[in-house]
Steps between C-alpha positions, in 0.01 A plus 500: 500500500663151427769513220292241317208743516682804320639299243097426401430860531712565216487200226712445223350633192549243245390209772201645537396609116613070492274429778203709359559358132502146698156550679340606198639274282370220746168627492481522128630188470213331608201675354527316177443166698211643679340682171584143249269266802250768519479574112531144421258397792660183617804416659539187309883383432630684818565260762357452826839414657661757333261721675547349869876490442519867388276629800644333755848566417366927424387448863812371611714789353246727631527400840888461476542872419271605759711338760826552397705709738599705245186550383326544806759790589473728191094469601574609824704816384187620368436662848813716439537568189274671188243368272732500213767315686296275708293428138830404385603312745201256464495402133629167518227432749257675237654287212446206650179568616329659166652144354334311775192666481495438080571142505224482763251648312602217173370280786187664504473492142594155454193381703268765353542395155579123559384290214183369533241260338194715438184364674354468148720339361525112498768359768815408284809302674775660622826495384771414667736810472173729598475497882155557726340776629523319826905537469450845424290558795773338688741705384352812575401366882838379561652874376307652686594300851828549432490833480318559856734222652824701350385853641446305877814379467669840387313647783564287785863525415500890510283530811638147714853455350653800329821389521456246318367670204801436230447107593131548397556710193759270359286182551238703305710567236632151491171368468409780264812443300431072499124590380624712238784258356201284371289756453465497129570106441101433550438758233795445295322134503165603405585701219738245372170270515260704367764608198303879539492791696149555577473754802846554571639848392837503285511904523518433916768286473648653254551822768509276769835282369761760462283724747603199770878610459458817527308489834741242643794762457303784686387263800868370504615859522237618766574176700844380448593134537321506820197531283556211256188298646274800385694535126580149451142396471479750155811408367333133512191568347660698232668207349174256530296761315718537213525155409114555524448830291746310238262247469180672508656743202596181323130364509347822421715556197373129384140547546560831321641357210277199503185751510676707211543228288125252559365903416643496193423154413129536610505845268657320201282193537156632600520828358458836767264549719447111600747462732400751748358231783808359497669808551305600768551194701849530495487858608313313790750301605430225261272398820068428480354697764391269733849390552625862622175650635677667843318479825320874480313306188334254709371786736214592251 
């Protein structure tokens, strides 16, 4: 058995309770995204760029890990060693992945519930900030060809030029990296135009921010400096999306307090009870239905 391979079979407690705590905390992190465009049934105010950018820079890292040398050994020790060592061995492969496989499924989401004019409704003109359902399909067509072209590339490097794998896996992660520098500028831009937060999720960022840090120290000490292509793209992304979540708390805390205060105007002026439509609305999103009626709408 390689020396590499017993070290696996017998992992250092505290990284792996940090590794654990990291994969979890990933997969947490992103359920109150998916649950606020599902509750809220629209994806309005996330944007479409923000989406391609974020996928195909997931992909990117994804790929990156899975043909790192590194990497690539400690899955290959799982012939030698045992379950708990080779399970190990493999969680920054599996934290990658579980946050590939999230931000993937936003995608999914962001198309399902895209903002639609209902076919009742009377055509209204689009604004400019607001982009097409034809953009959106685009999005989610170009994702997805990425994705296929990335795993023939990973897989004609493994199976035609192996020894060139560290050359591959650091152009994905440069590319990965370079994608996720200006991630968060599309949707730091949206936000800023819409002055709201509509869809996006301040509890996912809000575990997501510091949660970035956190992750970046346990793939820097799985990886080493080596591994800087794979951490480096995190470490990016965690600074974008806290100038975000600072902004998206900052608008949420004004339409809070401008709610608070037209509710106690409306109750002063028109007496209780008369205000309620207007309450409601805003609990909508402020938005008439035809304006955010998503796609599974249109199906009945």
């Amino acid at each position: 058995m390689r020396s590499h391979c017993q070290a696996l079979e017998s992992p250092n407690g505290w990284n792996f309770g940090l590794s654990i705590f990291i994969l979890l905390g990933i997969l947490i992190s992103y359920l109150p995204q998916h649950y606020r465009i599902i509750a809220r049934r629209s994806s309005e105010g996330i944007s479409p760029y923000f989406v391609l950018l974020g996928t195909t820079s997931g992909t990117f890292a994804f790929a990156n890990i899975l043909t790192l040398p590194e990497s690539r050994a400690d899955l290959a020790c799982c012939r030698e060693i045992n379950a708990f060592g080779c399970f190990s061995g493999i969680l920054g492969v599996a934290q990658i992945g579980v946050q590939w496989s999230c931000f993937t499924i936003i995608l999914l989401l962001f198309l399902l519930f895209f903002p639609r004019a209902s076919a009742l409704s009377p055509p209204q003109p689009p604004k400019s900030s607001t982009p097409s359902y034809r953009v959106a399909l685009a999005v989610v067509a170009i994702c997805i060809s990425h994705i296929l072209l990335t795993a023939l590339v990973h897989l004609v490097f493994i199976y035609r030029f192996p020894h060139h794998l560290r050359a591959c896996a650091e152009f994905f992660g440069i590319a990965g990296t370079s994608l996720a520098a200006v991630q968060y500028l599309p949707q730091i831009y949206t936000t800023w135009k819409l002055q709201t937060v509509a869809s996006l999720s301040i509890p996912m960022m809000c575990i997501q921010t510091p949660g970035s840090f956190v992750w970046v120290g346990s793939l820097a000490g799985r990886l080493g400096l080596a591994g800087w292509s794979t951490w480096g793209i995190y470490l990016v992304t965690g600074v974008l999306q806290g100038l975000l979540l600072a902004m998206a708390v900052w608008f949420e805390m004004r339409d809070r307090r401008e709610r608070r205060d037209k509710s106690f105007l409306d109750s002063a002026t028109n007496g209780p009870g008369e205000n309620q439509d207007d309450l409601a609305a805003e609990a909508g999103g402020g938005l008439p239905d035809d304006e955010r009626a998503p796609l599974l709408r249109n199906g009945r």
